[in-house]
mmCIF file of the N, C-alpha and C atoms, coordinates in Angstrom:
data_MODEL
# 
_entry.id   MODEL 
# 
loop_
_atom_site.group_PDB 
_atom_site.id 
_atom_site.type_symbol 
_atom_site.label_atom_id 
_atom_site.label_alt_id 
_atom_site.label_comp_id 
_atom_site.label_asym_id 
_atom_site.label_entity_id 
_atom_site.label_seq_id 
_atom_site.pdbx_PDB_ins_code 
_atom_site.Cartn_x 
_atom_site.Cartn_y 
_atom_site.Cartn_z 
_atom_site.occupancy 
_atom_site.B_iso_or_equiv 
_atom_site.pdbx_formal_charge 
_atom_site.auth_seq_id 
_atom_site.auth_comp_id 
_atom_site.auth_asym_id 
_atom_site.auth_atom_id 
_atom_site.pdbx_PDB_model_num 
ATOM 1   N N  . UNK A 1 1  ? -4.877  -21.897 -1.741 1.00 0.00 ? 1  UNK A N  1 
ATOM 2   C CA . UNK A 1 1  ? -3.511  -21.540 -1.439 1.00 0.00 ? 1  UNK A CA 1 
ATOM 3   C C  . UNK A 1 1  ? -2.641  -22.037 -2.595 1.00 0.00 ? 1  UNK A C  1 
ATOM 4   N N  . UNK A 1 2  ? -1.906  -21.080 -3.344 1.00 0.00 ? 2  UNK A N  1 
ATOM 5   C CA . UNK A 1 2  ? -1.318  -21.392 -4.173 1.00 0.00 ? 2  UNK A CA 1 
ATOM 6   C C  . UNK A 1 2  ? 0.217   -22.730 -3.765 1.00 0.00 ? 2  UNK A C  1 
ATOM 7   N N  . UNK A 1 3  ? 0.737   -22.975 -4.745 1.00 0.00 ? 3  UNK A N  1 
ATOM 8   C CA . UNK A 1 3  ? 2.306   -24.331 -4.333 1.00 0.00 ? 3  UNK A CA 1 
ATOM 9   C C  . UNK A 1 3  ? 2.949   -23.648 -4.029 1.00 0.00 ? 3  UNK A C  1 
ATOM 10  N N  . UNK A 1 4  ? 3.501   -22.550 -4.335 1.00 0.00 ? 4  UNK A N  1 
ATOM 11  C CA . UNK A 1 4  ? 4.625   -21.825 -3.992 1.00 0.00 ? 4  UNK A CA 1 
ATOM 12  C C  . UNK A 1 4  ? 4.428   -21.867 -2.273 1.00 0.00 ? 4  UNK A C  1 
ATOM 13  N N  . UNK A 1 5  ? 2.643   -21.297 -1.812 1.00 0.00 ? 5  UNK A N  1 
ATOM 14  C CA . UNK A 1 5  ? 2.671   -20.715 -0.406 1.00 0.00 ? 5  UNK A CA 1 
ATOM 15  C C  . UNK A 1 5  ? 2.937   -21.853 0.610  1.00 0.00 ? 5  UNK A C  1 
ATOM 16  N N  . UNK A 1 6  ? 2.603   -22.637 0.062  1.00 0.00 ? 6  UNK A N  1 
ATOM 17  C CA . UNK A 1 6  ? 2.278   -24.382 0.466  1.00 0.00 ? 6  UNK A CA 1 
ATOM 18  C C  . UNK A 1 6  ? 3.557   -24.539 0.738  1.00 0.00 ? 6  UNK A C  1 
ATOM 19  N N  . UNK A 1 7  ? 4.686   -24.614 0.502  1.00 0.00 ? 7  UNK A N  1 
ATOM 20  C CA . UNK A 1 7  ? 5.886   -24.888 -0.307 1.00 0.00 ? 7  UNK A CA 1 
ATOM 21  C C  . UNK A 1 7  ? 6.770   -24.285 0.734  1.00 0.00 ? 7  UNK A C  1 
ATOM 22  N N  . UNK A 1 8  ? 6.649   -22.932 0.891  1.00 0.00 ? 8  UNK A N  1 
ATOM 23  C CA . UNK A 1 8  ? 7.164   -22.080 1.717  1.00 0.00 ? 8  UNK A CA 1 
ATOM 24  C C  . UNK A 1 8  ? 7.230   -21.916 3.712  1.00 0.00 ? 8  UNK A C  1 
ATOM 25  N N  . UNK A 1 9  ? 5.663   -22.384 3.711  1.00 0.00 ? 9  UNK A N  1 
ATOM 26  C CA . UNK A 1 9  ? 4.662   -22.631 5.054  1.00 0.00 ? 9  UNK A CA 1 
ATOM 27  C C  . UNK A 1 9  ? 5.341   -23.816 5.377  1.00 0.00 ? 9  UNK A C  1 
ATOM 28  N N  . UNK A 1 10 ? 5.482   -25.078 4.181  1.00 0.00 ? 10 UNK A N  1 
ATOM 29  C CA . UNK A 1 10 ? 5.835   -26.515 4.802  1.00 0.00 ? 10 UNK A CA 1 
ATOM 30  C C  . UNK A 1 10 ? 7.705   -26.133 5.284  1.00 0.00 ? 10 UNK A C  1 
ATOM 31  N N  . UNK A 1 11 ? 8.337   -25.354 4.864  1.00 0.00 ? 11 UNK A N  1 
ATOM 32  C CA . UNK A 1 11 ? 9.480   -25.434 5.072  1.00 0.00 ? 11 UNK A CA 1 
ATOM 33  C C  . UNK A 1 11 ? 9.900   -24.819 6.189  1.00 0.00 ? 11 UNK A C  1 
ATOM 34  N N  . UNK A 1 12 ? 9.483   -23.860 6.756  1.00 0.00 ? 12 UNK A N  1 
ATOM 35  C CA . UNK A 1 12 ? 9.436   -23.009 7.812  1.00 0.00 ? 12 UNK A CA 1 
ATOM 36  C C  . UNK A 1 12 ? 8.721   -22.982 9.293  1.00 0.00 ? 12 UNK A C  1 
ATOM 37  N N  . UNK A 1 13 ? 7.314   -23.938 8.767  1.00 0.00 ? 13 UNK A N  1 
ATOM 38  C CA . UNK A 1 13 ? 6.644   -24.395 10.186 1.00 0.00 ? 13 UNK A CA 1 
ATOM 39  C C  . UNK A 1 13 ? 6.176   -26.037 9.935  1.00 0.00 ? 13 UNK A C  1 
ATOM 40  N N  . UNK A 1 14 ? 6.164   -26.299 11.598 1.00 0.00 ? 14 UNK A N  1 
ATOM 41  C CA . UNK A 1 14 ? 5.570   -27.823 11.608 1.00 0.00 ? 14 UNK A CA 1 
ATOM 42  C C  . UNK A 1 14 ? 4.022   -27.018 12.392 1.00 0.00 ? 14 UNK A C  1 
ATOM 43  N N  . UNK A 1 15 ? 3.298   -27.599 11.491 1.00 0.00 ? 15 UNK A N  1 
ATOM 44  C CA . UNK A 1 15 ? 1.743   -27.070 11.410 1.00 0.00 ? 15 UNK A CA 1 
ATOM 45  C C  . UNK A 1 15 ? 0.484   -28.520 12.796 1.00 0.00 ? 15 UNK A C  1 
ATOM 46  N N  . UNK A 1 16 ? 0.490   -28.029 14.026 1.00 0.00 ? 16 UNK A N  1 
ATOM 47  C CA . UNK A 1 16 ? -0.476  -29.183 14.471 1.00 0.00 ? 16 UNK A CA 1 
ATOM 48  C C  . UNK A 1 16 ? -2.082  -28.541 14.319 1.00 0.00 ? 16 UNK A C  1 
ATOM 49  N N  . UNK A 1 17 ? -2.748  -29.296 14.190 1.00 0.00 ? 17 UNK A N  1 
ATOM 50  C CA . UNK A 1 17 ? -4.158  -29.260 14.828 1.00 0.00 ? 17 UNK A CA 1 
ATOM 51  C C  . UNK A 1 17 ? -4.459  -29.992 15.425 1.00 0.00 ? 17 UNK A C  1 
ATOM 52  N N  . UNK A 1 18 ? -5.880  -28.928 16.355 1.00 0.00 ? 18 UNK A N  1 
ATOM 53  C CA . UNK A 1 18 ? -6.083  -29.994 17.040 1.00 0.00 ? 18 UNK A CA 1 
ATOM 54  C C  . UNK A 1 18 ? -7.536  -29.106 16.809 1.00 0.00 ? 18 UNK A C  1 
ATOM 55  N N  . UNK A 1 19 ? -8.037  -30.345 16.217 1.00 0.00 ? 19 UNK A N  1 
ATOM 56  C CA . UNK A 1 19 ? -10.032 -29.955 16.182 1.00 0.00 ? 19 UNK A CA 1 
ATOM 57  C C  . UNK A 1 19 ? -11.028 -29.723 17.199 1.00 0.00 ? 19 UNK A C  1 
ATOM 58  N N  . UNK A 1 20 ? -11.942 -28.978 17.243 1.00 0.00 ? 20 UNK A N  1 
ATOM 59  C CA . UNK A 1 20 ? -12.959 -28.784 18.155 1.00 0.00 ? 20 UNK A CA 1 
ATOM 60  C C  . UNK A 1 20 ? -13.958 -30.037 18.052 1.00 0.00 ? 20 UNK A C  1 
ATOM 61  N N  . UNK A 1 21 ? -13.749 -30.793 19.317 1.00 0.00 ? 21 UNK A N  1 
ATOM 62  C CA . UNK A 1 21 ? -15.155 -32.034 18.807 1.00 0.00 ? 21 UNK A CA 1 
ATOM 63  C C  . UNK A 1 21 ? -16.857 -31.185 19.300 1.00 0.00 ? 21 UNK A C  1 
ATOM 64  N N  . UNK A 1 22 ? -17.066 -30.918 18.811 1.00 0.00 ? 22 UNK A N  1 
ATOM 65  C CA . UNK A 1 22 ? -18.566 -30.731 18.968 1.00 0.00 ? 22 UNK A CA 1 
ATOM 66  C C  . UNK A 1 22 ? -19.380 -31.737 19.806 1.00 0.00 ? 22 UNK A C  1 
ATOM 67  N N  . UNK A 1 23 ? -19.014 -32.956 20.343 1.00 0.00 ? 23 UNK A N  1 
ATOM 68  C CA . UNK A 1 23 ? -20.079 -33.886 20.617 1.00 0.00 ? 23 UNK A CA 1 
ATOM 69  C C  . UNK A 1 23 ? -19.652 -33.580 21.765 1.00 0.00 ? 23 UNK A C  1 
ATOM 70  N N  . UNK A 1 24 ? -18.111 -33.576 22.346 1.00 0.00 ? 24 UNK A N  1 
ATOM 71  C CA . UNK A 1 24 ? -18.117 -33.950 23.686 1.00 0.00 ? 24 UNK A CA 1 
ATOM 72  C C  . UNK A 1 24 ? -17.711 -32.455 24.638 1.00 0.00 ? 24 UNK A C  1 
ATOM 73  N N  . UNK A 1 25 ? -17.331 -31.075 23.438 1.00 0.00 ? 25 UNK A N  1 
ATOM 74  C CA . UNK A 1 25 ? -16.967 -29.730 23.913 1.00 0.00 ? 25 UNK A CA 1 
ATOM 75  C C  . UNK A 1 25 ? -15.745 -29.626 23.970 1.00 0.00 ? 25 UNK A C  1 
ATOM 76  N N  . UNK A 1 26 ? -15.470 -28.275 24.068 1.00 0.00 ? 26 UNK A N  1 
ATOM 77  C CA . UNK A 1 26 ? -14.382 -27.331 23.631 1.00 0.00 ? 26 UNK A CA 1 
ATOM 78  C C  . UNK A 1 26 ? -13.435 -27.927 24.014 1.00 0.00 ? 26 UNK A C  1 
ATOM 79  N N  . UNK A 1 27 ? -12.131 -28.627 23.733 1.00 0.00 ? 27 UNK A N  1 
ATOM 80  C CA . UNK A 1 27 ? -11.135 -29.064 23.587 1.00 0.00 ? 27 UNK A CA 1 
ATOM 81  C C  . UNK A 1 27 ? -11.025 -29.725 25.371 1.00 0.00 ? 27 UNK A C  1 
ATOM 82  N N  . UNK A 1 28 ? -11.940 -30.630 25.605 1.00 0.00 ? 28 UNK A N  1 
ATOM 83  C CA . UNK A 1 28 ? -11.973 -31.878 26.531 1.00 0.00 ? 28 UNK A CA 1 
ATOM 84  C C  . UNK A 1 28 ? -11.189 -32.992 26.576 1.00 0.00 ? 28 UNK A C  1 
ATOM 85  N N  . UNK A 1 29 ? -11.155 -32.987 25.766 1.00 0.00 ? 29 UNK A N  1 
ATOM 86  C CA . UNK A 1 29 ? -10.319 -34.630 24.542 1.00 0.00 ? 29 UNK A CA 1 
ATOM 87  C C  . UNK A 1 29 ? -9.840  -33.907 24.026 1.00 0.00 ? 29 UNK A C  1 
ATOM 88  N N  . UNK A 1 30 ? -8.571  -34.080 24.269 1.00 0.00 ? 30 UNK A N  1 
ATOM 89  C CA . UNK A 1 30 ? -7.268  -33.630 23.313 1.00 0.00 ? 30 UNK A CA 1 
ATOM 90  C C  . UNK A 1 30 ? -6.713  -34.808 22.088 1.00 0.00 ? 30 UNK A C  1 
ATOM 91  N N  . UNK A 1 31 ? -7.075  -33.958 20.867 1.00 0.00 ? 31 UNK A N  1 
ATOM 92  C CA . UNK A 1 31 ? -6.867  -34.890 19.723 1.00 0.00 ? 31 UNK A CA 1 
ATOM 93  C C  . UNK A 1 31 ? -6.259  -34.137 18.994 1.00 0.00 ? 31 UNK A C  1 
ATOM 94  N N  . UNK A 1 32 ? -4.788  -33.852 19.069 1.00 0.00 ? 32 UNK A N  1 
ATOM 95  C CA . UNK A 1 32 ? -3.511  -33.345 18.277 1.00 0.00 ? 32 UNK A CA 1 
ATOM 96  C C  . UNK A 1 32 ? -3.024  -34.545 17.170 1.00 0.00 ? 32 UNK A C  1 
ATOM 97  N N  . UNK A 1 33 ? -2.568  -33.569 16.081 1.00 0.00 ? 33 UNK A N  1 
ATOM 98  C CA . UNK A 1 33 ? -1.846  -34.078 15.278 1.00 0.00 ? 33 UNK A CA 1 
ATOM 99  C C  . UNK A 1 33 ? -1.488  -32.868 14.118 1.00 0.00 ? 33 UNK A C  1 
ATOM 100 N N  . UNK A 1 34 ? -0.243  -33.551 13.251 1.00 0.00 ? 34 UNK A N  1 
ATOM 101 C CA . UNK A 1 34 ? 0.659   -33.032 12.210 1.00 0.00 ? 34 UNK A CA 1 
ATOM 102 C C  . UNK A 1 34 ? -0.199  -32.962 11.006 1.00 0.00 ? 34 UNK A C  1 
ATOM 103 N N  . UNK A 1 35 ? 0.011   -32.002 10.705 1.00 0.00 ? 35 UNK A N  1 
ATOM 104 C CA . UNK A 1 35 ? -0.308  -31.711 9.306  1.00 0.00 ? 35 UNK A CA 1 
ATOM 105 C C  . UNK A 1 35 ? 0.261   -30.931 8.791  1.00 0.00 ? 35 UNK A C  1 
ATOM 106 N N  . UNK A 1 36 ? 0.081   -30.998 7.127  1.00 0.00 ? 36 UNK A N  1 
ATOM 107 C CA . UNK A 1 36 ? 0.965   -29.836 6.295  1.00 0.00 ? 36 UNK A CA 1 
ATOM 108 C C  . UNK A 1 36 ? 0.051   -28.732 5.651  1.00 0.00 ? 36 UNK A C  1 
ATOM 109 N N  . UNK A 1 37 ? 0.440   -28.165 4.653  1.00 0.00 ? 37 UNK A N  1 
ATOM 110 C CA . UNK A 1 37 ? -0.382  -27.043 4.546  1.00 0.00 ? 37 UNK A CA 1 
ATOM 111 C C  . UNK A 1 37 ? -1.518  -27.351 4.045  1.00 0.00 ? 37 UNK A C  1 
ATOM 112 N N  . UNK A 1 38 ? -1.307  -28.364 2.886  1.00 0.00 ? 38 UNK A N  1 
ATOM 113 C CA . UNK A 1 38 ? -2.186  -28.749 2.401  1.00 0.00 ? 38 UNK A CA 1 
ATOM 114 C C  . UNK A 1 38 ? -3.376  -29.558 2.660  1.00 0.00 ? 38 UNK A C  1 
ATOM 115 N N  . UNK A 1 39 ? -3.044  -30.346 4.015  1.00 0.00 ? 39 UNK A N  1 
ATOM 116 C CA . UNK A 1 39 ? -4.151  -31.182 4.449  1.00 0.00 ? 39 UNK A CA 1 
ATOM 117 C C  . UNK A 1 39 ? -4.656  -29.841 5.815  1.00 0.00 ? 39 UNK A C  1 
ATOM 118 N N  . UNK A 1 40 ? -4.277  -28.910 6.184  1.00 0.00 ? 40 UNK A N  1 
ATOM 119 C CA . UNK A 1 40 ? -4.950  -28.013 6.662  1.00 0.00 ? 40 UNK A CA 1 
ATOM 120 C C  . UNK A 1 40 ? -5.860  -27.251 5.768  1.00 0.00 ? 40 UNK A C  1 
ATOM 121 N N  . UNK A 1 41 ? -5.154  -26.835 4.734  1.00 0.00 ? 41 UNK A N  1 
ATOM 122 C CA . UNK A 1 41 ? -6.626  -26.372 3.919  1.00 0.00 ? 41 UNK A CA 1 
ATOM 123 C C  . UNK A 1 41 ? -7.590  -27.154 3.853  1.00 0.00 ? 41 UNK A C  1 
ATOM 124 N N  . UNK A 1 42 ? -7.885  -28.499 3.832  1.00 0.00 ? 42 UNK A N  1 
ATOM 125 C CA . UNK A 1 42 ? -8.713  -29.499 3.498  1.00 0.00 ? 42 UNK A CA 1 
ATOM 126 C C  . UNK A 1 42 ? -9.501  -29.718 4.886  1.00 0.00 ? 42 UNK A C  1 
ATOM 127 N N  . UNK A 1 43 ? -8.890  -29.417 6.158  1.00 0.00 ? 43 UNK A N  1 
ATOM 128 C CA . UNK A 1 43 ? -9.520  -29.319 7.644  1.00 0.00 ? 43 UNK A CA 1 
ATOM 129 C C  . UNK A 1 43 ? -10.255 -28.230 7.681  1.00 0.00 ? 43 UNK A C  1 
ATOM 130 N N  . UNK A 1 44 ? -9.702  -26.754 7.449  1.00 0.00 ? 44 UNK A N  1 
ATOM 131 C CA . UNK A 1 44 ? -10.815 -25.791 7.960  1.00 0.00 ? 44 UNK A CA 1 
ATOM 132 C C  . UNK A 1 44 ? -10.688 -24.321 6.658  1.00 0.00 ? 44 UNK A C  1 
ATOM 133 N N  . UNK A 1 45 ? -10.663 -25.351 5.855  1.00 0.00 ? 45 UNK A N  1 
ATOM 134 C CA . UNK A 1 45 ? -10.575 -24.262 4.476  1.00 0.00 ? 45 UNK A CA 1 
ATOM 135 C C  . UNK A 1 45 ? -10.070 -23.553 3.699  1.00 0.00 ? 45 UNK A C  1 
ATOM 136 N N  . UNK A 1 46 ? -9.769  -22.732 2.910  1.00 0.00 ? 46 UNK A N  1 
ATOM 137 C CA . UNK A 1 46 ? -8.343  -22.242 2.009  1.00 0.00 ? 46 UNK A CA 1 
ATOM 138 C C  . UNK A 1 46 ? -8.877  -20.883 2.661  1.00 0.00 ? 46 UNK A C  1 
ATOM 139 N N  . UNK A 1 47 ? -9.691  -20.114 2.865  1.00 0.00 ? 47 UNK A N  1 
ATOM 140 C CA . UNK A 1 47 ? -9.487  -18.736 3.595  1.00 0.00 ? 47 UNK A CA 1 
ATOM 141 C C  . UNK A 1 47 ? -8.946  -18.480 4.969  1.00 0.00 ? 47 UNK A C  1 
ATOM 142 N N  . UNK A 1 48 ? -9.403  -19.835 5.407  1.00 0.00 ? 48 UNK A N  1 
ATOM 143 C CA . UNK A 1 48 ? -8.898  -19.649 6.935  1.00 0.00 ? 48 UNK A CA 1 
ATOM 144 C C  . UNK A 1 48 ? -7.118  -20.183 7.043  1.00 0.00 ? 48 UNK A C  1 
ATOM 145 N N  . UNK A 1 49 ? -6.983  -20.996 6.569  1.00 0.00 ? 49 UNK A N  1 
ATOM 146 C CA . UNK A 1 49 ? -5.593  -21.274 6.166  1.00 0.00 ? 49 UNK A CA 1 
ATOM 147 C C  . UNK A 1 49 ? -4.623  -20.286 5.479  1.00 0.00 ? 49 UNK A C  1 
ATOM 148 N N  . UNK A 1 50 ? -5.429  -19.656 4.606  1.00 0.00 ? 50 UNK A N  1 
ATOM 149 C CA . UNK A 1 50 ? -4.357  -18.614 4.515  1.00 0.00 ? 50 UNK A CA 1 
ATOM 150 C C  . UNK A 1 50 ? -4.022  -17.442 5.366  1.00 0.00 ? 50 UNK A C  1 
ATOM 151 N N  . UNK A 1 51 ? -5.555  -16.830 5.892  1.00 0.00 ? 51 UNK A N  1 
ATOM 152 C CA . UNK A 1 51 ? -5.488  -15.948 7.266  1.00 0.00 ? 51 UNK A CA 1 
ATOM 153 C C  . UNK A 1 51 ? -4.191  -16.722 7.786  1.00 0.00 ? 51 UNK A C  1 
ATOM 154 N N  . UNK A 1 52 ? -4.582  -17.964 8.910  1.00 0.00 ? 52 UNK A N  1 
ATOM 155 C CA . UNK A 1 52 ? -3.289  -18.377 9.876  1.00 0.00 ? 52 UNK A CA 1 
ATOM 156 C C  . UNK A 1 52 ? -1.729  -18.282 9.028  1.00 0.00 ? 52 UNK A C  1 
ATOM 157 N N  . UNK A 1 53 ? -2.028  -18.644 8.540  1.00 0.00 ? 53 UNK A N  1 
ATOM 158 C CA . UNK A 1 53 ? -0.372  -18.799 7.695  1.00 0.00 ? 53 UNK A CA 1 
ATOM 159 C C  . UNK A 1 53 ? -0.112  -17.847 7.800  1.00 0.00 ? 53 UNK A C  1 
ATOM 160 N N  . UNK A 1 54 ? -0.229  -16.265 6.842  1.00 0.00 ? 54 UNK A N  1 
ATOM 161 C CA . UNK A 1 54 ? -0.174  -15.261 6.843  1.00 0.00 ? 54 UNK A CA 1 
ATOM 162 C C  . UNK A 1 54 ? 0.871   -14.614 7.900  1.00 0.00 ? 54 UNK A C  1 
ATOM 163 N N  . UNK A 1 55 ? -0.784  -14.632 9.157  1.00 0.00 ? 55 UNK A N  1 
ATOM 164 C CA . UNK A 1 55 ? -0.363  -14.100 10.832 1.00 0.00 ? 55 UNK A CA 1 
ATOM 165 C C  . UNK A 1 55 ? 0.808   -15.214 11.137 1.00 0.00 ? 55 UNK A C  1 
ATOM 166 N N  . UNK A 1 56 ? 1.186   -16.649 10.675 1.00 0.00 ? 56 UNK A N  1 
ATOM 167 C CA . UNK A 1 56 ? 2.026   -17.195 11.515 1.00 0.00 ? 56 UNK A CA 1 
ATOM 168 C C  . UNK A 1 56 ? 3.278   -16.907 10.891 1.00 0.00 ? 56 UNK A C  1 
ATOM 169 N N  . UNK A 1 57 ? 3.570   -16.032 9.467  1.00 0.00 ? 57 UNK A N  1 
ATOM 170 C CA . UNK A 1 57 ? 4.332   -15.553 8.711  1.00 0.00 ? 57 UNK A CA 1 
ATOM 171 C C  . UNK A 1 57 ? 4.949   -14.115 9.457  1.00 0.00 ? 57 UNK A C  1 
ATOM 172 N N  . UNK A 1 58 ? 3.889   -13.409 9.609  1.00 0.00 ? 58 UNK A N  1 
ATOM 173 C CA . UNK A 1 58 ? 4.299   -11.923 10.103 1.00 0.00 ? 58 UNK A CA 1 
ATOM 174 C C  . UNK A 1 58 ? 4.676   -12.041 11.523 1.00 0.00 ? 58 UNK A C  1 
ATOM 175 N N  . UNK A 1 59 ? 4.102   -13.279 12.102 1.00 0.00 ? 59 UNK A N  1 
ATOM 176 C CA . UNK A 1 59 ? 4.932   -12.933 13.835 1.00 0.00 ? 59 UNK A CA 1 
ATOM 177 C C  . UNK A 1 59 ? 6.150   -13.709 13.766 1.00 0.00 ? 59 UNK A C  1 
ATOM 178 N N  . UNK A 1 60 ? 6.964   -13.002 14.903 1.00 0.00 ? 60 UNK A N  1 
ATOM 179 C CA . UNK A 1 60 ? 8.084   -13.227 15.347 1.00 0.00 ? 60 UNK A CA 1 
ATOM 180 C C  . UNK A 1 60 ? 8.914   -14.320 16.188 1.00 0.00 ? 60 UNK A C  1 
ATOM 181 N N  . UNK A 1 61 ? 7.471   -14.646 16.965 1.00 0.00 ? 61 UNK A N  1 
ATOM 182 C CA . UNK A 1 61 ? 7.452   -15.288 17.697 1.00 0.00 ? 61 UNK A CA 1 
ATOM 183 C C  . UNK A 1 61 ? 8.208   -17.039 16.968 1.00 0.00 ? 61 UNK A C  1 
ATOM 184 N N  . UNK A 1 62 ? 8.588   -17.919 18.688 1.00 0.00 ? 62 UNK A N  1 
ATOM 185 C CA . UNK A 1 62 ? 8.794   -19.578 17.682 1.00 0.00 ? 62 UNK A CA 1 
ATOM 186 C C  . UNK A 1 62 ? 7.396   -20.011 17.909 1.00 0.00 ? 62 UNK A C  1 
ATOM 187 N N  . UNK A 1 63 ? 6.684   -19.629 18.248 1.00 0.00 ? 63 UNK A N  1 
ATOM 188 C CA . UNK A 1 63 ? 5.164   -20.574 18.175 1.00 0.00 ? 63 UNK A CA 1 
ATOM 189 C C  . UNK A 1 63 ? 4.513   -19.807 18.030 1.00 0.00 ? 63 UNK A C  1 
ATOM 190 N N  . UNK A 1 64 ? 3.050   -20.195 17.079 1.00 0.00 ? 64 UNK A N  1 
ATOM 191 C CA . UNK A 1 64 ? 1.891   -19.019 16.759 1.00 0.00 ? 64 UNK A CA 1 
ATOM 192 C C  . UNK A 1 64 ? 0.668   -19.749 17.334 1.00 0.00 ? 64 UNK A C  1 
ATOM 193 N N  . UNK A 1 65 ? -0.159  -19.014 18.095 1.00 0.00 ? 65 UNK A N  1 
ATOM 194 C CA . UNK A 1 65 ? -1.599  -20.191 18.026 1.00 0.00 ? 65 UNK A CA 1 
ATOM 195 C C  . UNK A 1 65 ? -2.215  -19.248 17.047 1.00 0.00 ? 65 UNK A C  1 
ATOM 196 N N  . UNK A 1 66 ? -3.018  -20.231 16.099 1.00 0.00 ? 66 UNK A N  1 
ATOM 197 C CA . UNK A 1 66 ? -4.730  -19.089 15.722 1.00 0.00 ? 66 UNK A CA 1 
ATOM 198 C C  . UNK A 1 66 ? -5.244  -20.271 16.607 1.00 0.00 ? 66 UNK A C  1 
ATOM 199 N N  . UNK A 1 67 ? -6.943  -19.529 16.896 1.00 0.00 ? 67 UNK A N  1 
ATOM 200 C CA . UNK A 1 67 ? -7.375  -20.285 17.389 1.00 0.00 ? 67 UNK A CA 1 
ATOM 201 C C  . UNK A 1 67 ? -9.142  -19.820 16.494 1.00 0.00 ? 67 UNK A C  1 
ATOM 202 N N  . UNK A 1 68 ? -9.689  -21.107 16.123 1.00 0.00 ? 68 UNK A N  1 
ATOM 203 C CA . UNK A 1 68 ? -10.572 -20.316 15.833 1.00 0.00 ? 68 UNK A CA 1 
ATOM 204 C C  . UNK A 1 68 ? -12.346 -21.073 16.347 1.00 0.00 ? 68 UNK A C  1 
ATOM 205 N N  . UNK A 1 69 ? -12.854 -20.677 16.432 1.00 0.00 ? 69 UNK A N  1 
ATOM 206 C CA . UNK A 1 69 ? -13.994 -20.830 17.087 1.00 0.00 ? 69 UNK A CA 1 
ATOM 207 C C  . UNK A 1 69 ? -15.196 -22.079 16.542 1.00 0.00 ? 69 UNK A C  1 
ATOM 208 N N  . UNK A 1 70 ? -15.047 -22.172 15.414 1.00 0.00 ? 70 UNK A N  1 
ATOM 209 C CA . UNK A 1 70 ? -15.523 -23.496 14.633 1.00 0.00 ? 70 UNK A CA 1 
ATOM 210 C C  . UNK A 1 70 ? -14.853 -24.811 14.603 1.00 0.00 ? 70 UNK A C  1 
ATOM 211 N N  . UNK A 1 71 ? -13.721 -23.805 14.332 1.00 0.00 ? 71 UNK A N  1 
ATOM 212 C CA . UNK A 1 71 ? -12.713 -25.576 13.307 1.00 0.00 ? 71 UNK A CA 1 
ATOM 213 C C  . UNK A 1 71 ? -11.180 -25.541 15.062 1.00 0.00 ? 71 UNK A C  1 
ATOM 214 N N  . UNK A 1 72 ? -11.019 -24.949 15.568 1.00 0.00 ? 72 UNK A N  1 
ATOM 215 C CA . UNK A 1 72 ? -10.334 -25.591 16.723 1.00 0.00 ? 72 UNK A CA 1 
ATOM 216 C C  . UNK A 1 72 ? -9.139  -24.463 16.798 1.00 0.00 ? 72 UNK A C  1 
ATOM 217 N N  . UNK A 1 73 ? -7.931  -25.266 17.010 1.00 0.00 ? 73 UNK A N  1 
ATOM 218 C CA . UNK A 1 73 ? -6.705  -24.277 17.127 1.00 0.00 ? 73 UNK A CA 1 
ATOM 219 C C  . UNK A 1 73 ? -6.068  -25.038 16.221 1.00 0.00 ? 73 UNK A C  1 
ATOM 220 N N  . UNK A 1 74 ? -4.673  -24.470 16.013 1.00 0.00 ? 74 UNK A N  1 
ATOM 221 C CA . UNK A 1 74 ? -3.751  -24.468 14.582 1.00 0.00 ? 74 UNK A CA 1 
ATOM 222 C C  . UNK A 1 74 ? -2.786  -24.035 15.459 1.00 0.00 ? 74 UNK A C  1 
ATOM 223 N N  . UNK A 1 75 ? -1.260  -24.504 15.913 1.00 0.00 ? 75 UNK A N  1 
ATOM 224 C CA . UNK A 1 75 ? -0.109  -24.436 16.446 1.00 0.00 ? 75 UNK A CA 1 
ATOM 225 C C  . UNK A 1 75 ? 0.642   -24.220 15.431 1.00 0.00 ? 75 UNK A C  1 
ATOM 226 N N  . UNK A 1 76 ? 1.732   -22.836 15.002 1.00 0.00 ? 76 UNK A N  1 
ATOM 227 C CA . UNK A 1 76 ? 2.878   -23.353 13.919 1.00 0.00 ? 76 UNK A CA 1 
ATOM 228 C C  . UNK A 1 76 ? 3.870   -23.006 14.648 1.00 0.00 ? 76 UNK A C  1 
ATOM 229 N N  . UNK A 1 77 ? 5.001   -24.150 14.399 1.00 0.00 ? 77 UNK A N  1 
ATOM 230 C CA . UNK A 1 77 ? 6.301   -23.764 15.462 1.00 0.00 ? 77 UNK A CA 1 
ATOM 231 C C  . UNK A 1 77 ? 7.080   -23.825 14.432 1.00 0.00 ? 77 UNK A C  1 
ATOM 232 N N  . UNK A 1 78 ? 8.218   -22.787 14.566 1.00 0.00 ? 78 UNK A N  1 
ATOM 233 C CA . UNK A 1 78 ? 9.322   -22.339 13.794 1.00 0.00 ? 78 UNK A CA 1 
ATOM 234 C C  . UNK A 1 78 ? 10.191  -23.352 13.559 1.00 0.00 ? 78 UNK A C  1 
ATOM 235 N N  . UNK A 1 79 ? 10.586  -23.894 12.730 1.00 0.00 ? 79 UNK A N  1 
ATOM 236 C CA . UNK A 1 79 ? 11.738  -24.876 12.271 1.00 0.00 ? 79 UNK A CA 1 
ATOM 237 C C  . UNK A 1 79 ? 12.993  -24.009 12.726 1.00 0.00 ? 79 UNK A C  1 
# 
């Protein structure tokens, strides 16, 4: 993800995750937290991060979920 997109994403949404634990199953234990764009790329990758961003760019909506099936869900709420 280029600085500019980074840049743009951090100004417009507050970005949570919340990870899939594998040991104990699908979101049992709720383990939320803040992140920015950049430490989301570093959670579930620069393709998948840009997919969500993208979709949390083009909707309208004040809250976006992705949710994705490996790496967990991704909340962005509209500043």
């Amino acid at each position: 993800m280029a600085k500019m997109q980074r840049k743009l994403i951090n100004k417009n949404f507050r970005i949570v995750f919340q990870p899939k634990l594998k040991s104990v199953g699908a979101f049992i234990i709720r383990v939320r937290f803040g992140v920015g764009a950049g430490q989301l790329e570093k959670y579930v990758g620069s393709e998948t991060a840009i997919k969500a961003s993208t979709n949390a760019l083009a909707s309208k909506a004040d809250k976006y979920t992705f949710r994705h099936r490996t790496f967990g869900r991704i909340d962005f709420y509209a500043k």
